[in-house]
C-alpha positions as CSV (number, residue, x, y, z in Angstrom):
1,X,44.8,-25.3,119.7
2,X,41.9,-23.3,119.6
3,X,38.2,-24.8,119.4
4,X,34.8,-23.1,118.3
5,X,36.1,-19.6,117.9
6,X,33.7,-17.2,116.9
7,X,34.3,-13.3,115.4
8,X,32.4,-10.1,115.1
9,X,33.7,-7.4,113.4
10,X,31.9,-3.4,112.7
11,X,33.8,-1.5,110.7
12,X,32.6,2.4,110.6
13,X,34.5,4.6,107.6
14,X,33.9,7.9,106.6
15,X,35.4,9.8,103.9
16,X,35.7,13.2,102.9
17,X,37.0,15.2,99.8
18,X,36.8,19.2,98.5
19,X,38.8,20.6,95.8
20,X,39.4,24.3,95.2
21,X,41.0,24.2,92.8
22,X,43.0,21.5,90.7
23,X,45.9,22.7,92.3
24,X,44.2,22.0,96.2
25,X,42.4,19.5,97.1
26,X,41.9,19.1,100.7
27,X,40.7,15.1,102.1
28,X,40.2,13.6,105.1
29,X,39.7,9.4,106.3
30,X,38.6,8.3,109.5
31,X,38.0,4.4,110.6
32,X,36.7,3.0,113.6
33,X,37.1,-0.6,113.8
34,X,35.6,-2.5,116.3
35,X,36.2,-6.6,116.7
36,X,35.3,-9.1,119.5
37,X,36.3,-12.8,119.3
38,X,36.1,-15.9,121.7
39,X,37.9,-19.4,121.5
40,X,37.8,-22.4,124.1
41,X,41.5,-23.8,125.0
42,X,42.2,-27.2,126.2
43,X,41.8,-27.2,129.8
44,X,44.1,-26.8,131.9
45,X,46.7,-30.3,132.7
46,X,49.5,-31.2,135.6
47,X,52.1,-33.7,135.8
48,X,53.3,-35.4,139.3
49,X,51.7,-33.2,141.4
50,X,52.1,-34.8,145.3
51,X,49.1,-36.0,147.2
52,X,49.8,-37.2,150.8
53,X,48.2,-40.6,151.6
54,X,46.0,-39.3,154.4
55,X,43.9,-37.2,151.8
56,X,40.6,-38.1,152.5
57,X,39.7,-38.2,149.2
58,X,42.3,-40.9,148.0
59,X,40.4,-43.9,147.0
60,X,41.2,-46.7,149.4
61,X,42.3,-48.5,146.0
62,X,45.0,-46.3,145.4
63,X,45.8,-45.6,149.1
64,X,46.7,-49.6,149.2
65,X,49.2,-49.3,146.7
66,X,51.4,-46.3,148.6
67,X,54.6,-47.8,149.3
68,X,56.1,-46.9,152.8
69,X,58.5,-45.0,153.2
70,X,59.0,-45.0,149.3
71,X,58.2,-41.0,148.6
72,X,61.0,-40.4,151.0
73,X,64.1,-42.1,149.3
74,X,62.6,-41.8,145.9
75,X,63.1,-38.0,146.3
76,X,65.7,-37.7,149.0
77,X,63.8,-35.4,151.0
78,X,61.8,-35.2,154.2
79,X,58.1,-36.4,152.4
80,X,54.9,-38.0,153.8
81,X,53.8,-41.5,152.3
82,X,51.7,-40.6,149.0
83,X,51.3,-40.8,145.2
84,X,52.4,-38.5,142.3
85,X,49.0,-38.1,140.1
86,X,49.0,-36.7,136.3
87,X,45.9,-35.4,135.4
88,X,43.9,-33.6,132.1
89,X,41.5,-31.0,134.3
90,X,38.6,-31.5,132.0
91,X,35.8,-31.0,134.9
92,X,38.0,-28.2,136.1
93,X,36.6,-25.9,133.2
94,X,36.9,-25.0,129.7
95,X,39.6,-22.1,129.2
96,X,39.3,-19.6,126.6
97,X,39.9,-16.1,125.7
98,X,37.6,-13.4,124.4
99,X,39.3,-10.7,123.0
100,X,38.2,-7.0,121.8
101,X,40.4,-4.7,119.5
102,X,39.6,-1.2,119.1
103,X,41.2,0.6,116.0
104,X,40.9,4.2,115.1
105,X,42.4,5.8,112.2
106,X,42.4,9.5,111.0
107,X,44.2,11.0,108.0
108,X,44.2,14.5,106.7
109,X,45.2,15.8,103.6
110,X,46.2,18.1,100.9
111,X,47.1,17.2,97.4
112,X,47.0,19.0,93.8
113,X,48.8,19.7,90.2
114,X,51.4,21.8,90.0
115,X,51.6,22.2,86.5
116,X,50.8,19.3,84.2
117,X,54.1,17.0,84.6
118,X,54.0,17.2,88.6
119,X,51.9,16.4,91.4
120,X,52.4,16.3,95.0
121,X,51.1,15.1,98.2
122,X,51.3,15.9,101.9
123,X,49.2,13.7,104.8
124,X,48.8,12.8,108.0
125,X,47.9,9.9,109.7
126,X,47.2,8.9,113.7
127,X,46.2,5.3,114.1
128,X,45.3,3.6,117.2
129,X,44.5,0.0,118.6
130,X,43.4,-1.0,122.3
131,X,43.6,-4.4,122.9
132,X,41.5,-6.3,125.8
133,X,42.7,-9.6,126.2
134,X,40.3,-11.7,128.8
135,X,41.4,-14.7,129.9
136,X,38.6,-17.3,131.0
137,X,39.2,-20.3,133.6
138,X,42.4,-19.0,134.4
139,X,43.7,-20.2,138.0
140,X,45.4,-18.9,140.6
141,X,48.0,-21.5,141.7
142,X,48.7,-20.9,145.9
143,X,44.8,-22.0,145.8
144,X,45.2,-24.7,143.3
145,X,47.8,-26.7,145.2
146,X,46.5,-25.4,149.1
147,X,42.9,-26.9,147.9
148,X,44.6,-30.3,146.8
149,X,46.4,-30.9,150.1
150,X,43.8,-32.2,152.0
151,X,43.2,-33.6,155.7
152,X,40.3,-34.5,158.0
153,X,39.7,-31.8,160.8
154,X,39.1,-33.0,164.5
155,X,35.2,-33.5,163.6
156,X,36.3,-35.9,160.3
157,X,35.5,-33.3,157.8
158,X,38.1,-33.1,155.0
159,X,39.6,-29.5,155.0
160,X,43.0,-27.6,153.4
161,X,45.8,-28.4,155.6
162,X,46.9,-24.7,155.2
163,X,43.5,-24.0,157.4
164,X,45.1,-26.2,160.4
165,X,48.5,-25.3,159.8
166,X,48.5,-21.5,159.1
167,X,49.0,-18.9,156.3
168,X,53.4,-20.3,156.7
169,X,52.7,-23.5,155.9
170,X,53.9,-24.4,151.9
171,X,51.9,-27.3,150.3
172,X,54.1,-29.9,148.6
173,X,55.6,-28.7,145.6
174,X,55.1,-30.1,141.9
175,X,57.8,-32.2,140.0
176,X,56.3,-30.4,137.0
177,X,57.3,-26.9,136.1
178,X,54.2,-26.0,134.3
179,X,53.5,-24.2,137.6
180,X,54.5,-24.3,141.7
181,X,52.6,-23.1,144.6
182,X,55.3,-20.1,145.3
183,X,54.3,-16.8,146.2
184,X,52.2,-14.1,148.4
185,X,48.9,-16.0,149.0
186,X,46.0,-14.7,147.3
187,X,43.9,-15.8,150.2
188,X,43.2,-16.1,154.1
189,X,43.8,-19.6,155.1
190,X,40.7,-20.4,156.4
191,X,39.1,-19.1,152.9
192,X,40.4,-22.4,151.2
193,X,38.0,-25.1,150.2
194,X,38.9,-28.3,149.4
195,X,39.3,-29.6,146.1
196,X,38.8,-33.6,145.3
197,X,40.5,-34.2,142.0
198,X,40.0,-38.0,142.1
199,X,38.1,-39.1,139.3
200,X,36.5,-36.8,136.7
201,X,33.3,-34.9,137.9
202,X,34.6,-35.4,141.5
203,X,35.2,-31.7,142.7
204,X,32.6,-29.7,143.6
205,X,31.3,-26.1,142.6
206,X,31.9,-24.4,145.4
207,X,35.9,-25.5,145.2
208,X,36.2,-24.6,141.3
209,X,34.7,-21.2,142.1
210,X,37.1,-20.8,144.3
211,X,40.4,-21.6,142.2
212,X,39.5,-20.3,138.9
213,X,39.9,-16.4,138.1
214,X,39.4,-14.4,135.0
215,X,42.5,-12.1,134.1
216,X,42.6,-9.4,132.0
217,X,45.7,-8.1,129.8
218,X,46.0,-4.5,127.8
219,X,48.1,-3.2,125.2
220,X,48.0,0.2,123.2
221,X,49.6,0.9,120.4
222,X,49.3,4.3,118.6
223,X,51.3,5.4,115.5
224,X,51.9,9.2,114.3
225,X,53.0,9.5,110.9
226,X,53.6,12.8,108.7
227,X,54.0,12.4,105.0
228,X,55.6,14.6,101.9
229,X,55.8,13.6,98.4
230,X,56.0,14.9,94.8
231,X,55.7,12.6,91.3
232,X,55.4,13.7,87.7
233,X,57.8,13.4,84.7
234,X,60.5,15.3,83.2
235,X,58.7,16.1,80.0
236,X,58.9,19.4,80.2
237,X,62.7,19.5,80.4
238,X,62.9,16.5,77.7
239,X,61.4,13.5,76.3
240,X,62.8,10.6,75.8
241,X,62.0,8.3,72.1
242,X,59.9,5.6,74.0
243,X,58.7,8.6,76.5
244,X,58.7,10.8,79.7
245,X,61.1,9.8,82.4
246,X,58.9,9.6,85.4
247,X,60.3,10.1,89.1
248,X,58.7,10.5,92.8
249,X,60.7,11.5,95.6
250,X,59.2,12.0,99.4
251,X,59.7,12.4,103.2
252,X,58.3,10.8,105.7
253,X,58.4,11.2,109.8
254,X,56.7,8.2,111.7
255,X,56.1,7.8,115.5
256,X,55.2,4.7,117.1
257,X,54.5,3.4,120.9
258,X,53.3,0.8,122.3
259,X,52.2,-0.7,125.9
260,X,51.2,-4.1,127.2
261,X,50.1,-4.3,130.5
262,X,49.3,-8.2,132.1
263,X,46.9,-8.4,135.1
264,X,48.1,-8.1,137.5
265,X,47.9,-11.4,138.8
266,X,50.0,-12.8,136.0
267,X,52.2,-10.5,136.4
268,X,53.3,-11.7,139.7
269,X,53.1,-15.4,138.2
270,X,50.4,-16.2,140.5
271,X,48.2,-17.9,137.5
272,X,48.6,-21.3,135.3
273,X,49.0,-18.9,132.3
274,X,52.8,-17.8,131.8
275,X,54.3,-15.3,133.9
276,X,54.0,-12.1,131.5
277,X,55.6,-9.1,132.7
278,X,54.8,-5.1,131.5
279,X,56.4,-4.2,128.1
280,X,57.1,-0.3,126.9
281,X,58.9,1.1,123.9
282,X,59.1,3.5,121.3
283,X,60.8,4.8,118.3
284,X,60.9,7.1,115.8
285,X,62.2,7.6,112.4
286,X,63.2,9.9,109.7
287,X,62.9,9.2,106.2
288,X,63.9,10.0,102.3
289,X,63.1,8.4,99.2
290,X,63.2,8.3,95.4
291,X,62.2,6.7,92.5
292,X,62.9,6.7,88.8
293,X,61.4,5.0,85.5
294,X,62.8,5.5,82.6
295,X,61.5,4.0,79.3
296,X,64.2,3.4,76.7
297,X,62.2,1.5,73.9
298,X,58.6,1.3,73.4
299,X,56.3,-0.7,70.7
300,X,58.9,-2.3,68.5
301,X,58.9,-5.6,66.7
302,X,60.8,-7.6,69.3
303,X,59.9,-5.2,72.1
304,X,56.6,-3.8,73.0
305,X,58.4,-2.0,75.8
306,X,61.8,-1.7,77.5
307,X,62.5,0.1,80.6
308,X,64.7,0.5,83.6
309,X,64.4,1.5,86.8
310,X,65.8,2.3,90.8
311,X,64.6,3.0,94.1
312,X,66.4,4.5,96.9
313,X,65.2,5.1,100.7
314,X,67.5,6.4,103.6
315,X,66.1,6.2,107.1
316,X,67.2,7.2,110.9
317,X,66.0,5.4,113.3
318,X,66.1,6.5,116.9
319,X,66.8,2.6,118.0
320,X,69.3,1.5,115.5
321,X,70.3,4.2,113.7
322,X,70.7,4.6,110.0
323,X,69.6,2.2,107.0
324,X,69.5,2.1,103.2
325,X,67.5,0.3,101.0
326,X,67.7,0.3,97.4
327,X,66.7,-1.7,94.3
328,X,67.5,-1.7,90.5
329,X,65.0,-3.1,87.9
330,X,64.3,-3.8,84.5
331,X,61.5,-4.9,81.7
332,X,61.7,-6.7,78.7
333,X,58.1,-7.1,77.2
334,X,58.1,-9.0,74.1
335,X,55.2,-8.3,73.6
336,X,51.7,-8.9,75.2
337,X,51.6,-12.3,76.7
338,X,55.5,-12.4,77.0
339,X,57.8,-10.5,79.2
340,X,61.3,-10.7,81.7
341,X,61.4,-8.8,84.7
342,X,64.9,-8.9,86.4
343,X,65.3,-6.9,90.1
344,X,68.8,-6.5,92.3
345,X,67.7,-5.0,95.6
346,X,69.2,-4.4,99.4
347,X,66.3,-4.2,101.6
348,X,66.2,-3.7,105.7
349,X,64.0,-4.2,108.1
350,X,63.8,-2.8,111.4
351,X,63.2,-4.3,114.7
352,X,59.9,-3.6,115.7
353,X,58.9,-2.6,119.6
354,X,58.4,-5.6,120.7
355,X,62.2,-7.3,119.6
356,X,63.4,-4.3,120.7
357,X,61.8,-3.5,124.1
358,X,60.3,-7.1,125.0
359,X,61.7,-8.2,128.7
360,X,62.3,-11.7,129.5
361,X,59.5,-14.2,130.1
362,X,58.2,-17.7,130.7
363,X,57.7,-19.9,128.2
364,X,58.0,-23.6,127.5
365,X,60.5,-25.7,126.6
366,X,60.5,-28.0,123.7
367,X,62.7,-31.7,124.1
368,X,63.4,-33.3,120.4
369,X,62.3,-37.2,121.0
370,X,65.5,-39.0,120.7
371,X,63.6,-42.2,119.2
372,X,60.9,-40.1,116.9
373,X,61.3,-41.3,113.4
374,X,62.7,-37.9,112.4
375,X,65.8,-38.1,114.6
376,X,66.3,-42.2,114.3
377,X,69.2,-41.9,111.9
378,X,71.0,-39.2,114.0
379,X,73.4,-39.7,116.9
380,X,75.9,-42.9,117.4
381,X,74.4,-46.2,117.0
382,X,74.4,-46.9,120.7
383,X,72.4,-43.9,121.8
């Protein structure tokens, strides 16, 4: 979870309005939002990661306890004596992320009367957000598991064995696929510094400086969207007893995009943070709507009002095509403290950009406890 998260948000609007005429009005919006937040993160944790016996940082205790030879047929493979250590990485740093989202908005309008029974609008509207997402205490994970795999040089001074044994030599790999020492190597190997991660407060400055990183993701997302409607009432045709029929009907055209671009870094999976990979889409659509009220009864004994109603909106998508959605309604008012209201609808929605165009990624995988008391009474009884 997240812990001490702090906000700041400055909001700028400005508004502006002129009518000629009852029949023109012309009016414009325009936001700039601008919000930075922080929170910590748990630090970062590992599970069986290998540690050769001849670390010079092993505490003799624990160095006594290696079994010989035991690493090797535990694992069936060709491994030095050594111990498999689980660790919380408190004194490796605090994670966090600060975060700053930049919105701008703009409409522009014109609206007006036609006569007395009919109105009508048309707008548009651009919209905008930037999004910096800043990852702190990140680390980069060739240096992570290079700066645990340490030996004593010729003079007895501990050192990577990556140093000694060149930029081809692999460190010994995690039984943990939270993260593995794979990839192009983010450093020269005689850059690495040695990293003691036997008890807490044990590694030093100079080796945390040199795993952690702060990474940097962007996404943009910007929206276009052009609008068209009229409303009134039929009054001037007719009128029903309880009153007008009222209607609105419109068009709309909407344009959206959006872009998310990792760091590069966890792009190529090179952090302790998931591997995130670029994202891109797009759509557009096309829409038509209508809607109708008509009042069929209206301040009577056993019904202050009685109306019915229907919606109807038929869209194009460029990704999936074409969609309806539609609703009928009703009122019963009673009167003022007592009424029903009964709706039958169809509605649709949409993929948005990022079910549609997302690519694959990491992420973690979840293991139901077989013994949990929520699962106890599933399953045979000799599970």
């Amino acid at each position: 979870g997240n812990l001490i998260p702090s906000t700041k948000r400055h909001i700028v609007n400005a508004l502006f309005s002129y009518e000629f005429s009852p029949a023109a009005r012309l009016f414009a919006e325009a936001k700039y939002a601008n919000v930075k937040s922080y929170a910590t993160n748990q630090p970062t944790f590992d599970f069986y990661n290998y540690l050769s016996a001849d670390n010079p940082f092993m505490p003799d205790a624990v160095r006594a306890q290696v079994v010989p030879g035991g690493a090797a047929a535990a694992f069936e493979m060709d491994l030095p004596d050594g111990v498999l250590m689980n660790r919380d990485n408190f004194d490796l740093g605090v994670r966090g992320e600060s975060i700053k989202r930049e919105t701008i908005r703009t409409v522009l309008g014109l609206d007006g009367e036609i006569n007395s029974h009919l109105k009508y609008e048309m707008s548009y509207t651009f919209g905008q957000t930037k999004v910096a997402n800043r990852m702190i205490g990140n680390q980069l994970n060739d240096r992570f598991f290079n700066a645990i795999d340490v030996v004593k040089d010729g003079n007895g001074n501990p050192v990577c064995r990556i140093t000694l044994e060149g930029a081809s030599y692999q460190p010994y790999p995690s039984w943990n696929s939270n993260r593995q020492p794979t990839g192009a190597l983010s450093f020269s190997p005689n850059e690495c510094v040695p990293l003691n991660i036997f008890g807490d407060g044990s590694p030093s400055e100079a080796a945390l400086n040199w795993v952690r990183v702060n990474t940097v993701d962007r996404s943009k997302l910007t929206q276009h969207v052009f609008n068209a409607n009229l409303s009134g009432d039929l009054g001037q045709l007719f009128e029903l007893p309880a009153g007008p029929v009222r209607f609105a009907l419109g068009g709309e055209y909407r344009k959206e995009k959006s872009t998310a671009r990792p760091d590069d870094l966890v792009s190529a999976g090179l952090t302790y943070t998931n591997q995130l990979v670029p994202e891109n889409g797009k759509y557009d659509v096309w829409e038509a709507y209508g809607e109708l009220y008509i009042p069929l009864i209206k301040d009577k004994p056993w019904a202050k009002e009685l109306s019915v109603g229907g919606a109807l909106r038929l869209s194009d998508y460029s990704s999936i095509g074409k969609t309806t959605t539609w609703k009928v309604n009703g009122l019963w008012a009673v009167n003022d403290g007592l009424s029903f209201r009964g709706t039958y609808s169809q509605a649709v929605r949409a993929p948005n950009i990022g079910e549609l165009f997302a690519p694959s990624g990491q992420d973690f995988q979840r293991i139901d406890d077989p013994c949990a008391t929520l699962n106890v009474g599933n399953g045979s009884s000799s599970r």
